[in-house]
C-alpha atoms as one frame of an Amber mdcrd trajectory, in Angstrom:
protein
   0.000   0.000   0.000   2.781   2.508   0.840   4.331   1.373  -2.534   1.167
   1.966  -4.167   0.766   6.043  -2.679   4.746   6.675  -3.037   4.117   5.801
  -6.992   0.669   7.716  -7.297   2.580  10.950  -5.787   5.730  10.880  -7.137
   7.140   9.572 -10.378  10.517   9.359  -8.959   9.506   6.572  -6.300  10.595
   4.465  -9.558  14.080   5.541  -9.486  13.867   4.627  -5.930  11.974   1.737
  -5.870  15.156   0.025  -8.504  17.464   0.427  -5.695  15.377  -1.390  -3.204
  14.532  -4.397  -5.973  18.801  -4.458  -6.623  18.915  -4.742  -2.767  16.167
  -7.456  -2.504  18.105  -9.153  -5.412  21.665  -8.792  -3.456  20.268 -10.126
  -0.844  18.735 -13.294  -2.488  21.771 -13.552  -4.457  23.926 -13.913  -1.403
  21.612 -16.329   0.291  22.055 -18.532  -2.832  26.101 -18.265  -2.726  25.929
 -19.345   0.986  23.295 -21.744   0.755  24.982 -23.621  -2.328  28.320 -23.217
  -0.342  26.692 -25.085   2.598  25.375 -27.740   0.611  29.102 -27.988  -1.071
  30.289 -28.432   2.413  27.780 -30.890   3.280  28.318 -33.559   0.269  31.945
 -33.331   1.127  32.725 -31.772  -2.101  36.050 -29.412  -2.026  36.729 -26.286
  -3.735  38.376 -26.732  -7.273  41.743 -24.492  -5.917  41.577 -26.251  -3.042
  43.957 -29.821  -2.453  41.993 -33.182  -3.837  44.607 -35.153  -1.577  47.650
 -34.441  -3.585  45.720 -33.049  -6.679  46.003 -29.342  -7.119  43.885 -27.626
  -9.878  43.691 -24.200 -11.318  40.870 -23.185 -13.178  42.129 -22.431 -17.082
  41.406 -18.843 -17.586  41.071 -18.842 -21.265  38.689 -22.158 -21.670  35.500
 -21.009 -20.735  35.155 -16.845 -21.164  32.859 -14.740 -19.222  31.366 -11.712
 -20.378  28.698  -9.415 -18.687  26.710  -6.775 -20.322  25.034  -3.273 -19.362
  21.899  -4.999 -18.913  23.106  -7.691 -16.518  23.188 -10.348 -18.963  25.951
 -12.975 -18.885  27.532 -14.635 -21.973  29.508 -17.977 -20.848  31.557 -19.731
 -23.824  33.468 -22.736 -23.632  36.479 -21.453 -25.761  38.550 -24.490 -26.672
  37.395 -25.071 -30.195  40.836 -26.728 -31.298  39.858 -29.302 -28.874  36.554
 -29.930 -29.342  35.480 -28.003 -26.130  36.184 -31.347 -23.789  35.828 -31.291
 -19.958  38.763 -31.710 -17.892  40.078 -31.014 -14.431  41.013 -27.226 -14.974
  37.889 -26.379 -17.424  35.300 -27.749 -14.986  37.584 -25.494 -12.184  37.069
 -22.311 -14.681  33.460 -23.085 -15.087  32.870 -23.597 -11.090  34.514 -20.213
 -10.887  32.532 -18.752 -13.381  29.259 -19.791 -11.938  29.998 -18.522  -7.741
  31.066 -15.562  -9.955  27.534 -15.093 -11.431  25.994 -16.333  -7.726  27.270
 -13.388  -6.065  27.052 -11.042  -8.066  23.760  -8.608  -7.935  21.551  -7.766
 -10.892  22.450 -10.547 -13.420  19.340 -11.328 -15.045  19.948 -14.195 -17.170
  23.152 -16.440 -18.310  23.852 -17.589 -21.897  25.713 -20.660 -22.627  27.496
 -21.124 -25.573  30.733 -22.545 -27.281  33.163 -22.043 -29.920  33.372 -24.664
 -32.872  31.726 -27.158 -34.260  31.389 -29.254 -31.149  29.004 -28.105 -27.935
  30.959 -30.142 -26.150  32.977 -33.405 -26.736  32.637 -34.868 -23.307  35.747
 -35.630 -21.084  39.266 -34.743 -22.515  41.598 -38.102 -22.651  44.161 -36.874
 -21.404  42.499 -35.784 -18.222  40.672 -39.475 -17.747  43.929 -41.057 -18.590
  45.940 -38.993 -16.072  42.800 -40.095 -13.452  44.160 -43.828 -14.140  47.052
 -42.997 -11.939  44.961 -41.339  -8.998  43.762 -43.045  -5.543  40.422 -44.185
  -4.876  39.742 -40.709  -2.785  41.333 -38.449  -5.556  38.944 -39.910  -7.808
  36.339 -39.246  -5.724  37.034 -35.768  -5.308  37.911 -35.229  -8.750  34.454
 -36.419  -9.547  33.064 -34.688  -6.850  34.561 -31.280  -8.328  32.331 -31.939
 -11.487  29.275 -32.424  -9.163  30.156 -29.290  -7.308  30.358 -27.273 -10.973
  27.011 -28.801 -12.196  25.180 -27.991  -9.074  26.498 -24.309  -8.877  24.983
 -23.704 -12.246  21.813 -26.105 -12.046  21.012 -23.327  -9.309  21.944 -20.135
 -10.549  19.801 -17.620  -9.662  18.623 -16.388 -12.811  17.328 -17.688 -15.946
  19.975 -19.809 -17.626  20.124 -20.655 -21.258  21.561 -23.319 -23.597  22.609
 -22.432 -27.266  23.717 -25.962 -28.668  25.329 -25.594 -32.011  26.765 -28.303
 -32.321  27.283 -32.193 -30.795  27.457 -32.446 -27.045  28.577 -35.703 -25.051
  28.617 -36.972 -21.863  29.503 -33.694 -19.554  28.255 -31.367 -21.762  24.722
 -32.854 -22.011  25.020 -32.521 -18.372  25.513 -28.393 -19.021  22.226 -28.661
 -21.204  20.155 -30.499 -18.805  20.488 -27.736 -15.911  19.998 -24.727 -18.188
  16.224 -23.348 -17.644  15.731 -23.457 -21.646  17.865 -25.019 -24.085  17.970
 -24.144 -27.950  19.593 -26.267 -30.675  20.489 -26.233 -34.266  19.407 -29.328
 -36.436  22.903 -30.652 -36.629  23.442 -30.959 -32.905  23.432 -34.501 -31.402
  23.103 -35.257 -27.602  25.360 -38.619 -26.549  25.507 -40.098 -23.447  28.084
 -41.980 -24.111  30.163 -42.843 -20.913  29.478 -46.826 -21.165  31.414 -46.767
 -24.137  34.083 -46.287 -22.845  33.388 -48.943 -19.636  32.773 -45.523 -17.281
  28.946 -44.488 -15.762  27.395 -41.375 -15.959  27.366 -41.263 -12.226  27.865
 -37.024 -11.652  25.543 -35.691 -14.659  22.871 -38.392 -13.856  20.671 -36.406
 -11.296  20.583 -33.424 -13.524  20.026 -35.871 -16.944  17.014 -37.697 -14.692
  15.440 -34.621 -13.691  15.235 -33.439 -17.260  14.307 -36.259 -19.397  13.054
 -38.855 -16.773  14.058 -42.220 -15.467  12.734 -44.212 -18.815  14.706 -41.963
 -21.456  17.816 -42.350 -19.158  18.141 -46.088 -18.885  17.485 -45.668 -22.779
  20.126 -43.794 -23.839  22.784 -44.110 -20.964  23.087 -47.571 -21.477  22.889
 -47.565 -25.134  24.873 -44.376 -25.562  22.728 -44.017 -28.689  23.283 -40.640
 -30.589  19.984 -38.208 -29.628  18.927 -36.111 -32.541  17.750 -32.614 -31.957
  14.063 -33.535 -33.190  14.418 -36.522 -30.627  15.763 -34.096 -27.856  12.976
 -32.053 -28.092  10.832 -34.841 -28.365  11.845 -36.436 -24.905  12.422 -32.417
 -22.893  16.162 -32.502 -22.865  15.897 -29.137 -25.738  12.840 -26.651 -25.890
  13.557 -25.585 -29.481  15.473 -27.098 -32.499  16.136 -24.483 -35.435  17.995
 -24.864 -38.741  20.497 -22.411 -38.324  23.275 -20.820 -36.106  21.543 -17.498
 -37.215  18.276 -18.416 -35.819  19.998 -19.955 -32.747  20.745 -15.871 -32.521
  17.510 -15.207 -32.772  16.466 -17.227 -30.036  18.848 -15.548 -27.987  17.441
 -12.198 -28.963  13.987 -13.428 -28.224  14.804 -14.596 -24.713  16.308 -11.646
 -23.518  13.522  -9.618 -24.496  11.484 -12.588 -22.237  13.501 -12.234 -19.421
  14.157  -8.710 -19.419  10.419  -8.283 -18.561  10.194 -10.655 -15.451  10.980
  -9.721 -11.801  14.813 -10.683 -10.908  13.867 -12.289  -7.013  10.667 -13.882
  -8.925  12.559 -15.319 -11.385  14.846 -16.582  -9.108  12.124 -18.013  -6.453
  10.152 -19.181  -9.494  13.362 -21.414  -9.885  13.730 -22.703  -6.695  10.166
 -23.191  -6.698   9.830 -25.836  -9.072  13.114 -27.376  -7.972  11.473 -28.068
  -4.549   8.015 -28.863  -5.564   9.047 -31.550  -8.501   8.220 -35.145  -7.888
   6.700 -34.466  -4.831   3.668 -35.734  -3.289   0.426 -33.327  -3.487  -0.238
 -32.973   0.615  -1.049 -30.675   3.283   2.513 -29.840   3.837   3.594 -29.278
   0.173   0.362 -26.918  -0.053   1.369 -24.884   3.028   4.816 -24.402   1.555
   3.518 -23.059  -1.609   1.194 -20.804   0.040   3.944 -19.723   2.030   6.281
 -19.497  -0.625   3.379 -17.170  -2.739   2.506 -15.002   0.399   6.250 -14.050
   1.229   7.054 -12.904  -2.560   3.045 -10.859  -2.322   4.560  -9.029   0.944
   8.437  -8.917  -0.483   9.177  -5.240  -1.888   9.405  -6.524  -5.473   6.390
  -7.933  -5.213   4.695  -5.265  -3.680   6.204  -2.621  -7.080   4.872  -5.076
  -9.652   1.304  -4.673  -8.410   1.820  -1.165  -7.814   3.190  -0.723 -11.280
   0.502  -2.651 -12.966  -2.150  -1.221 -11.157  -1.367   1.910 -11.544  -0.543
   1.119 -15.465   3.351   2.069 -15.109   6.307  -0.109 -16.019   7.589  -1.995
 -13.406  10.815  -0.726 -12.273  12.899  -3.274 -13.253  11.745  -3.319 -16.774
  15.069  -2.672 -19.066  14.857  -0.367 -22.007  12.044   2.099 -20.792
């Protein structure tokens, strides 16, 4: 209500009223970073520049680039074309840093994923599993919890998070696709679970894979390690869109940040978190309370309490971009 008479007497209250949605927004932001942190802690995973036993890693600068626009848009590319963009110890330590990068930081609105080359994303990089030949049984464990760490930082980012596939993507990086909020692909991309080939499981993408496609699409194609065609992707919910062309893969992107530009940052981000803790549960009292809960807190939070201002009083709401 005081939202409401602050807007109705002066037009400035919107100026105002963006600071206090970028603070509700830091705030959330910083709850994410420690709660994700916490949960790190609690599955025993360690940070990638941190000691795996003897295993030291530091996160490749150059492999995975990270750029952020006026508009609070991220653009994350794998950047190791020459090598088909594989996964290995010091890329998945870049990526991890990329994405407590993007958890801290206030007013990102959405995260692009993308890579350079032909391939999405080749899988593992040989040399990496070969070196992991030589490693203890705990090194191995931590080296493969480091990859569940990365995948879990970005499954919960708190923004909107989206896949451009141009290309083929196996093992890891149809783990990247499955946590992304909406993946796009071109009709030449394949998706290839293909870790059985080579006698391995794929144990660290497999909650993320399950969640997306399902538990009957999974024991399909991870132990057939069949290719997936982008028709057949979107087909079985692991893509949202297939187009013919890295030009309309652009235009996708275009589209999407229009979307997302319009939507609330904290209820985008609750939204998220939302549907990660209502999926697969049963419909009782308790999940019912928690979504009342969950809608009454975001009613009474100051960004909710602008967008109803701003619609009621037919105004923009203030954290609409280009005004």
């Amino acid at each position: 209500q005081k939202v409401g008479e602050i807007l109705k007497d002066n037009h400035q209250a919107t100026g105002a009223m963006q600071k206090v949605v970028s603070a509700t927004a830091r705030s959330l932001r910083s709850r994410s970073a420690v709660a994700v942190t916490m949960q790190a802690r609690n599955f025993g995973m360690t940070s990638p520049r941190a000691k795996g036993g003897d295993v030291v890693v530091t996160p490749d600068k150059d492999s995975v680039l990270l750029d952020i626009d006026q508009d609070g848009f991220a653009t994350v590319t794998l950047n190791q074309g020459a090598k088909f963009n594989t996964f290995s110890d010091t890329v998945i330590a870049r990526y991890t840093e990329v994405w407590e990068e993007l958890h801290a930081l206030e007013g990102i609105r959405g995260a692009f994923i993308k890579a350079e080359g032909k391939f999405f994303s080749a899988g593992g990089d040989l040399k990496w599993m070969k070196g992991s030949i030589n490693y203890t049984r705990e090194q191995n464990v931590q080296d493969a919890q480091r990859l569940s760490h990365m995948l879990h930082l970005f499954n919960t980012l708190p923004c909107a998070s989206v896949a451009l596939v141009q290309g083929p993507a196996f093992g890891g990086g149809v783990g990247l696709v499955s946590c992304c909020d909406v993946a796009v692909a071109t009709a030449k991309a394949t998706f290839t679970l293909s870790e059985v080939k080579l006698g391995l499981i794929p144990a660290t993408i497999s909650p993320f894979v399950i969640a997306r496609i399902g538990a009957a699409q999974s024991r399909r194609y991870m132990v057939t390690a069949e290719a997936i065609s982008a028709e057949r992707a979107k087909e079985i919910g692991l893509v949202h869109e297939v187009v013919n062309t890295v030009e309309e893969l652009s235009e996708w992107e275009t589209k999407l940040r229009s979307s997302i530009s319009l939507t609330g940052p904290q209820a985008s981000a609750n939204t998220k978190r939302l549907v990660m803790d209502v999926a697969g549960k049963e419909i009782n009292p308790d999940l019912l309370t928690l979504t009342a809960e969950r809608l009454a807190d975001q009613r009474a939070s100051d960004e909710g309490q602008a967008g109803l201002s701003a619609f009621f009083n037919k105004e923009k709401a203030p954290w609409i971009l280009n005004k």
